[in-house]
C-alpha positions in Angstrom: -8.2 -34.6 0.9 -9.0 -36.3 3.9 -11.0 -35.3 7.2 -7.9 -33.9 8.8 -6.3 -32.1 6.1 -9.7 -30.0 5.7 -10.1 -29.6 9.8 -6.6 -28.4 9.6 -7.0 -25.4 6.5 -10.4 -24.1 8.6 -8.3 -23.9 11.8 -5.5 -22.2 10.2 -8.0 -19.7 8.2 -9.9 -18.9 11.2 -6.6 -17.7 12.7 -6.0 -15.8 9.4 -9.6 -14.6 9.7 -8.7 -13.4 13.2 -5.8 -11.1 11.8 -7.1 -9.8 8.8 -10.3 -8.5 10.1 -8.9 -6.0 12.5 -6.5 -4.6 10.3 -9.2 -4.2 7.7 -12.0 -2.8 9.9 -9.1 0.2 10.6 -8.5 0.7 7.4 -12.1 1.0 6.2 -12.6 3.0 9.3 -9.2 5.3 8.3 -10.9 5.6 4.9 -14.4 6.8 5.8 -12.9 9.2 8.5 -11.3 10.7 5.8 -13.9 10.7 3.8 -16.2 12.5 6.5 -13.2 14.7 7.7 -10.9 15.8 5.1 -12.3 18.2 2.4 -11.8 17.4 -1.3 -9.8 20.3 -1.7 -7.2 19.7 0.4 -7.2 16.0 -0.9 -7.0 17.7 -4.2 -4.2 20.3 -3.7 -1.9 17.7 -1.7 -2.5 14.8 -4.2 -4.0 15.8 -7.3 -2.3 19.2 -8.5 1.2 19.0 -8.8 2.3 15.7 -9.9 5.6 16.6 -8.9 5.0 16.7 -5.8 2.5 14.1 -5.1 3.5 11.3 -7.0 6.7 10.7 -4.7 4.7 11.8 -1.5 2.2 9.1 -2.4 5.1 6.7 -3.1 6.6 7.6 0.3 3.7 7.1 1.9 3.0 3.8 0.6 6.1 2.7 1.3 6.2 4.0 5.1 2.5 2.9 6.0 2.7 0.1 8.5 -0.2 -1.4 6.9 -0.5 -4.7 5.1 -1.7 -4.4 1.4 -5.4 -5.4 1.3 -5.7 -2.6 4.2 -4.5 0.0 1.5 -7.4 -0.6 -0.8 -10.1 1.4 0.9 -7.5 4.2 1.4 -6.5 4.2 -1.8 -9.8 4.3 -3.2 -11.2 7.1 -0.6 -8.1 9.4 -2.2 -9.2 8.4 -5.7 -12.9 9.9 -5.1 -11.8 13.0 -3.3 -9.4 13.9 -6.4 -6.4 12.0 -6.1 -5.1 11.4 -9.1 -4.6 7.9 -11.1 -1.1 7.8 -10.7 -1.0 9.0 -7.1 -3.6 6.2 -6.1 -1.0 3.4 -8.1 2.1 4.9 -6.6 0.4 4.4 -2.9 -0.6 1.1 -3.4 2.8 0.2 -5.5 4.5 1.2 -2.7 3.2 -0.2 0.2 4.4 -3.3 -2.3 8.3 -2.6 -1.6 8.7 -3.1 1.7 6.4 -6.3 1.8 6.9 -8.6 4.9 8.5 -7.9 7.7 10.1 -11.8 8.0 10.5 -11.6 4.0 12.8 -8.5 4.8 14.3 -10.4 7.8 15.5 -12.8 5.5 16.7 -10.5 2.4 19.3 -8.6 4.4 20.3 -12.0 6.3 21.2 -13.7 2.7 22.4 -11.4 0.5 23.5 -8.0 2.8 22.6 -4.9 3.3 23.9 -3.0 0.2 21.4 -5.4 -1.9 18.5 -4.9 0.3 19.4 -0.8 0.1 19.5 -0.6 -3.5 16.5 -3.1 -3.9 14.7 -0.4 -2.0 16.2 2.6 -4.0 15.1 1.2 -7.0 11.6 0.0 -6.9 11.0 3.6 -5.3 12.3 5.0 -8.3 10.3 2.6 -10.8 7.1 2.8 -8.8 7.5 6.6 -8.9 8.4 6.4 -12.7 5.1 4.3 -13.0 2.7 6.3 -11.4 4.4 9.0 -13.9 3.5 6.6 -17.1 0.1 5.8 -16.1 -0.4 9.7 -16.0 0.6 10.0 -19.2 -1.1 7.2 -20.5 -4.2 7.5 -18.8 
C-alpha cells in the first residue's frame, strides 16, 4: 500500500465517521430515554407477555425503523433489560435486516420487478418472525 492509497481510506472513513456518529449518538440517546422514561412494565406487557403479539410487532418495527443497523443495537438491548423477551429483541434487529439499503432496494426492484422485491419482503417477514418463535422455544 502506498502513501496515497492510505491518505485516501482515512479521508473516506473520516466521512464515514461523520455519518455514523450522529445516527449512533440518537440511538444511544433513544435508548437511554427509554430507559429513564418508559417503565418496565409497560416494556414487559407490550413485548414480553404475549408472544403472539409481540413477536410480529417487534418484527414490524424492525422492519419500519428508518434506522441503520448498528443504531438498533442499543435499542435492542435497552428492550432486552426492561423485559423484552429473547425472541422479540432478535425479531427487531432481524428485521431492521430486510429492508437493508435504501440504493440496495433501488436496485432490486430496477432488476428483477416488483413482484420479486414484494415477495422477498413477504417472506423474510415471515422467517424472521418464525425465528424469533424458534429461539423462544429453544432458548
Amino acid at each position: 500500500m502506498n502513501k496515497n492509497q492510505v491518505e485516501k481510506i482515512y479521508r473516506n472513513s473520516l466521512k464515514e465517521i461523520k455519518y455514523i456518529f450522529p445516527m449512533f449518538f440518537v440511538a444511544v440517546l433513544f435508548s437511554a430515554l427509554i430507559e429513564l422514561y418508559i417503565p418496565n412494565r409497560i416494556i414487559y406487557a407490550v413485548l414480553g407477555k404475549d408472544l403472539l403479539l409481540s413477536i410480529p410487532l417487534a418484527t414490524i418495527l424492525g422492519v419500519i425503523l428508518p434506522i441503520p443497523r448498528y443504531a438498533t443495537y442499543p435499542i435492542a438491548l435497552t428492550l432486552y433489560m426492561k423485559g423484552a423477551s429473547i425472541g422479540v429483541v432478535f425479531s427487531l434487529i432481524s428485521g431492521e435486516v430486510i429492508v437493508g439499503s435504501l440504493d440496495r432496494d433501488i436496485m432490486e426492484l430496477k432488476y428483477f420487478g416488483s413482484k420479486s422485491y414484494v415477495l422477498r419482503m413477504i417472506l423474510c417477514t415471515f422467517f424472521v418472525m418464525l425465528g424469533g418463535f424458534l429461539i423462544e422455544v429453544f432458548l
